[in-house]
C-alpha positions in Angstrom: -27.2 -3.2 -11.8 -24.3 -5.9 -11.2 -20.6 -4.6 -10.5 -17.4 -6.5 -10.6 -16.0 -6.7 -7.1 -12.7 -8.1 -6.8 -12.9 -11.1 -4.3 -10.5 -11.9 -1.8 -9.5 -15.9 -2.4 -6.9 -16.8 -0.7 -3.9 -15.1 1.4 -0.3 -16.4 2.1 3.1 -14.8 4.3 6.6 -15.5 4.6 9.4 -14.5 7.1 12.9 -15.1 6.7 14.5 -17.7 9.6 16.6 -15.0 11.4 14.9 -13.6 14.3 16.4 -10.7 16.0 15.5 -9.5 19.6 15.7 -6.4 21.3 18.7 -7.8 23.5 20.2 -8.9 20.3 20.0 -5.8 19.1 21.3 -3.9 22.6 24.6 -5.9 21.7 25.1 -4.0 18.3 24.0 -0.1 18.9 23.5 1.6 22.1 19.6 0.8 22.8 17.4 -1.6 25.7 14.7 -4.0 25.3 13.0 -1.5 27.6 13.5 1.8 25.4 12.6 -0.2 22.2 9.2 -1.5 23.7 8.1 1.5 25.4 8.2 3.4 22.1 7.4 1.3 19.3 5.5 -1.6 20.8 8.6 -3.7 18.9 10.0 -7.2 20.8 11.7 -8.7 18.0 11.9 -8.9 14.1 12.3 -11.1 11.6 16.0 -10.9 8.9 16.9 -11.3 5.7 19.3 -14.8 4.9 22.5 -13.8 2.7 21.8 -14.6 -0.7 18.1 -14.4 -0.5 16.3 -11.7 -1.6 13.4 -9.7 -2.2 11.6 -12.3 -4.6 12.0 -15.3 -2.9 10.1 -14.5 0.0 7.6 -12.6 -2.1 7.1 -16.1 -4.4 6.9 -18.2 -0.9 4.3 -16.0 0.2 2.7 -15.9 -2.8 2.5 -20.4 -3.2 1.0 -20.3 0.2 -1.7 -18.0 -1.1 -2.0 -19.7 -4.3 -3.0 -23.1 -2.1 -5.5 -21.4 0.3 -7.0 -20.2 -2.9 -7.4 -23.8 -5.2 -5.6 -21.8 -7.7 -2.9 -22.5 -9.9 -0.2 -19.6 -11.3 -1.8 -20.5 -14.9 -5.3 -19.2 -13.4 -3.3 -15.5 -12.6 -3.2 -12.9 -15.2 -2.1 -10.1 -13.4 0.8 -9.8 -10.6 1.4 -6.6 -8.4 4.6 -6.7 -6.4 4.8 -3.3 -3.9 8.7 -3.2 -2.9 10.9 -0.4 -1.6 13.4 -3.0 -2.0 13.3 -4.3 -5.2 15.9 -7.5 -6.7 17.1 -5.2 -9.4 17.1 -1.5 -10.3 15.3 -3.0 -13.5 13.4 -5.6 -14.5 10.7 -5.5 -11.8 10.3 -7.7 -9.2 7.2 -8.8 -10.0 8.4 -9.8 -13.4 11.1 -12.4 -11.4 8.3 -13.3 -9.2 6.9 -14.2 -12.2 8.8 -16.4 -13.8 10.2 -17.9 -10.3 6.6 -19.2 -10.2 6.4 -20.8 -13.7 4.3 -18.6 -15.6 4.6 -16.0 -19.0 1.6 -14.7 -19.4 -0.8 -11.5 -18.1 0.6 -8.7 -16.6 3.6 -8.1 -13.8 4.9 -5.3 -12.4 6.2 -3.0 -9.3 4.2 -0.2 -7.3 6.3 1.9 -4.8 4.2 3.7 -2.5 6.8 2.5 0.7 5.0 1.5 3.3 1.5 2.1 1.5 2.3 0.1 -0.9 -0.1 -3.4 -0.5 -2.6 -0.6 -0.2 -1.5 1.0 -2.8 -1.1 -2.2 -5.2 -4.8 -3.6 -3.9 -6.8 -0.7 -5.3 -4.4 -0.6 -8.3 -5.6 -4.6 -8.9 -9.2 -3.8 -7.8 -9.3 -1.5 -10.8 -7.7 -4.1 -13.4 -9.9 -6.6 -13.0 -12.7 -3.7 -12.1 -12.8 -3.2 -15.7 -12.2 -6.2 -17.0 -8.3 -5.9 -17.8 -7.7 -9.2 -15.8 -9.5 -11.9 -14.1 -7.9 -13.1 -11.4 -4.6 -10.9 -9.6 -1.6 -11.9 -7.1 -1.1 -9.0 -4.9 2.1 -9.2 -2.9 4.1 -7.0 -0.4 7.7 -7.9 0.2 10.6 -5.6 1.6 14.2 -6.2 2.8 14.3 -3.1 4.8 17.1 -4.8 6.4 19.4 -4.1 3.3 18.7 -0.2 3.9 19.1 0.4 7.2 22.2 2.3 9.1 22.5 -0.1 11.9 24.2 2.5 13.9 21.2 4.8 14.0 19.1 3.4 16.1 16.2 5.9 15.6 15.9 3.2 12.8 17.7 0.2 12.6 14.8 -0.8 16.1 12.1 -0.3 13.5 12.2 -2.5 10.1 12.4 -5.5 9.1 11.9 -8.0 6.5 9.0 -10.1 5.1 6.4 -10.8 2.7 2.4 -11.5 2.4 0.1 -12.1 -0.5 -3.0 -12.3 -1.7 -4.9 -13.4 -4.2 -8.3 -11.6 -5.5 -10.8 -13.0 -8.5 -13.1 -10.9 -10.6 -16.9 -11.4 -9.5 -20.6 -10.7 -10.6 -21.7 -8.9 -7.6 -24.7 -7.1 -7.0 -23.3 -3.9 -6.7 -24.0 -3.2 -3.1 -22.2 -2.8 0.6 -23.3 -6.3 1.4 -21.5 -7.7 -1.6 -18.0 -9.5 -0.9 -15.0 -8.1 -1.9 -13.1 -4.8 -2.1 -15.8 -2.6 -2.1 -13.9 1.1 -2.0 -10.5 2.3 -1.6 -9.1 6.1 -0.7 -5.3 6.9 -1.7 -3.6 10.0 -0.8 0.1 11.6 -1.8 1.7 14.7 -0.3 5.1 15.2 -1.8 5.9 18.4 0.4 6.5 16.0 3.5 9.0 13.7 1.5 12.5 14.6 3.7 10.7 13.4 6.8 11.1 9.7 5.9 13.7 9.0 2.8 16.5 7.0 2.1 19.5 9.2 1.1 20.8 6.9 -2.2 19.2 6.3 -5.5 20.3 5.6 -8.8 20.4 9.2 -10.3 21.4 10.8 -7.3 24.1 8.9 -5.9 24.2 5.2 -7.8 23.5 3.4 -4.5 20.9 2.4 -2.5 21.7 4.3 0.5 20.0 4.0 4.3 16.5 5.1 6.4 16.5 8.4 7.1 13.6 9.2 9.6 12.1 12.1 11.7 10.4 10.1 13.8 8.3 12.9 15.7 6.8 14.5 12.6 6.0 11.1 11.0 3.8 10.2 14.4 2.3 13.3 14.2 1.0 13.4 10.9 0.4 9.9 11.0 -2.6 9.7 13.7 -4.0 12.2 11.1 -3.8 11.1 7.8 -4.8 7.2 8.5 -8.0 8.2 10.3 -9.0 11.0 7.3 -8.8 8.4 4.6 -10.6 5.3 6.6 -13.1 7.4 7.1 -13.2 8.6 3.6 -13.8 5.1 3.0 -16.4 4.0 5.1 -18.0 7.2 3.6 -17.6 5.6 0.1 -18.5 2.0 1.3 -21.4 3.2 2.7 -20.5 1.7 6.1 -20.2 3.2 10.0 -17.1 2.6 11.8 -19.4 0.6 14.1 -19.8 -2.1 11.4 -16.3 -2.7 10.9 -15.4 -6.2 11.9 -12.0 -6.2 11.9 -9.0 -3.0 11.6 -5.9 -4.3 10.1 -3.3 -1.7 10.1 0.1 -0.8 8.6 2.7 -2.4 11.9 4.8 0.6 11.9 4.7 2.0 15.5 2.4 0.2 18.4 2.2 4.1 19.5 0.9 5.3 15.9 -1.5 2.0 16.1 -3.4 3.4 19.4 -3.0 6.5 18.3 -5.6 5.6 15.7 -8.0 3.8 17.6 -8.1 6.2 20.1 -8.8 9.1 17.8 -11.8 6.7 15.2 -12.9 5.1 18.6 -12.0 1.6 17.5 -12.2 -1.1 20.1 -9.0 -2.4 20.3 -10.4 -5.8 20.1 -11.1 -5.2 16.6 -7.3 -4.3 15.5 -5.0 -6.9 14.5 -1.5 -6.4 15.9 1.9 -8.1 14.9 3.8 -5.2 15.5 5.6 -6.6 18.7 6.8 -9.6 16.5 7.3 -8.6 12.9 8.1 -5.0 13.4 7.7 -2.6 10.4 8.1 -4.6 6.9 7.2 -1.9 4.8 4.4 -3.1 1.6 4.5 -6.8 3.9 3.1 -5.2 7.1 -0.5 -5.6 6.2 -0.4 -8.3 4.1 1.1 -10.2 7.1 -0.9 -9.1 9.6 -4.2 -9.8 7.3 -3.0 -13.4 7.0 -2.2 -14.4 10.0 -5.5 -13.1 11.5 -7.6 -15.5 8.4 -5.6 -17.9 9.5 -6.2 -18.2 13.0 -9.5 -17.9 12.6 -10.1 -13.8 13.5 -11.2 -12.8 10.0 -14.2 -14.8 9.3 -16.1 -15.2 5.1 -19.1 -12.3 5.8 -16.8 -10.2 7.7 -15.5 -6.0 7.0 -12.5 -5.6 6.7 -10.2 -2.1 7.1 -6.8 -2.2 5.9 -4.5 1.1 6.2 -1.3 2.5 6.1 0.9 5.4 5.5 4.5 5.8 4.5 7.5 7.6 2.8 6.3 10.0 0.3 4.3 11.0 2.2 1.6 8.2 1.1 -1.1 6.5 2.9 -4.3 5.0 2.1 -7.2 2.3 3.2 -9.2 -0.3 1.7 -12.3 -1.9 2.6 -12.9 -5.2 2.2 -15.7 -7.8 2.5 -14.3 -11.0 3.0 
């Protein structure tokens, strides 16, 4: 029996100009290149320009994957924008994204699911055009995390940064089978009770701004490890796959710590994870996304290849796809 699997086609990124070091940022809040790298694995991050904003590195990400994919914006019927850092409190993002790229038809809107949220927004399109509600989706992940964080904490202002990555996936006539290409199963999780252990402290209808990170860093690690390895395996499970025929681990760039955590606990290689953490730092929905493209486009992640992508973030949320590209 034939199944619609939703095809990976083509994949694009941005990052904003600005790069800021560790030194840079020993000059602003009481920190070292040293402490930084021994506990997050971070060397330097990309920032934000004035007057840009969270669409328009979203819509340069998503023109790069547009061109890697031969496709045009008329061919898209459905875009997912994941953002903690939206352009406006309403419309969504995805509707500017929209029309910054020329189009007025399909479907566009936001997911927030923080730092899950590419994952998040993946199996969300997987299911549209799973049941025939679209044919062909932009998926993007794009956060200013810049704009949000208390630069004089630096529990925090260390860790995020901004950028964006996109990708865009086609309905297809598949056989219905592990060896098919595409996404082939997804696992998302929420737990609520753990919500005051990463949170920003503003919002509209509690205090009418957007307030800053608030992060306890120890219990995030520790749950963490945890969660990501429960739900990738809960996906290999469903895609009828062993750990050992994964080709390639691409995981949310939070924490290099939380990253090894993870291998060591699944027994991943570490030649099989793809790692940007030490250059892009944690972008929130644009960590994966990122990371995925720069490892297809340097060659790593090969057509025929199995692909893991994973995360977890505020809410608590986290989640995994598997992917056949």
């Amino acid at each position: 029996m034939t199944k619609i699997r939703s095809v990976v086609r083509g994949t694009g990124s941005y990052l904003p100009e600005k790069v800021l070091t560790n030194d840079d940022l020993a000059h602003m809040v009481e920190t070292s290149d040293e402490w930084i790298t021994q506990r997050t694995g971070i060397k330097e991050r990309h920032i934000i320009a004035d007057g840009q904003n969270t669409s328009d590195m979203a819509v340069a990400a998503a023109r790069e994957a547009l061109d890697r994919a031969g496709k045009t914006i008329a061919d898209i019927d459905l875009i997912l924008v994941a953002t903690t850092t939206p352009d406006y409190t309403f419309p969504a993002t995805a509707s500017i994204v929209q029309n910054k790229l020329g189009s007025s038809h399909g479907m566009a809107f936001d997911i927030q699911a923080v730092c899950t949220g590419f994952i998040f927004a993946v199996a969300t399109a997987d299911n549209y055009l799973s049941a025939g509600m679209a044919k062909c989706a932009l998926v993007i992940g794009a956060d200013c995390m810049s704009r949000i964080l208390d630069w004089e904490d630096r529990s925090t202002c260390v860790l995020f940064a901004d950028g964006a990555g996109a990708v865009v996936l086609e309905a297809v006539d598949s056989p219905g089978d592990p060896h098919d290409r595409g996404v082939l199963a997804s696992t998302l999780r929420t737990d609520g009770r753990h919500w005051e252990k990463l949170y920003v402290d503003g919002g509209v209808s509690r205090t009418g701004a957007a307030g800053h990170i608030r992060m306890e860093g120890r219990e995030v690690f520790k749950h963490a490890v945890t969660m990501i390895s429960d739900v990738v395996l809960d996906v290999l499970r469903k895609g009828q796959l062993t750990l050992d025929e994964i080709d390639w681990v691409v995981p949310h760039q939070a924490n290099k710590r939380i990253i090894d955590g993870v291998e060591k606990k699944l027994g991943i290689p570490a030649g099989k994870v793809v790692v940007t953490v030490d250059r892009h730092a944690n972008t929130s929905a644009a960590s994966v996304p990122l990371a995925l493209h720069e490892a297809v486009k340097d060659g790593r992640i090969r057509a025929g290849d199995y692909v893991m992508i994973e995360a977890m973030g505020g809410g608590f949320t986290w989640g995994a796809s598997l992917i056949r590209w």
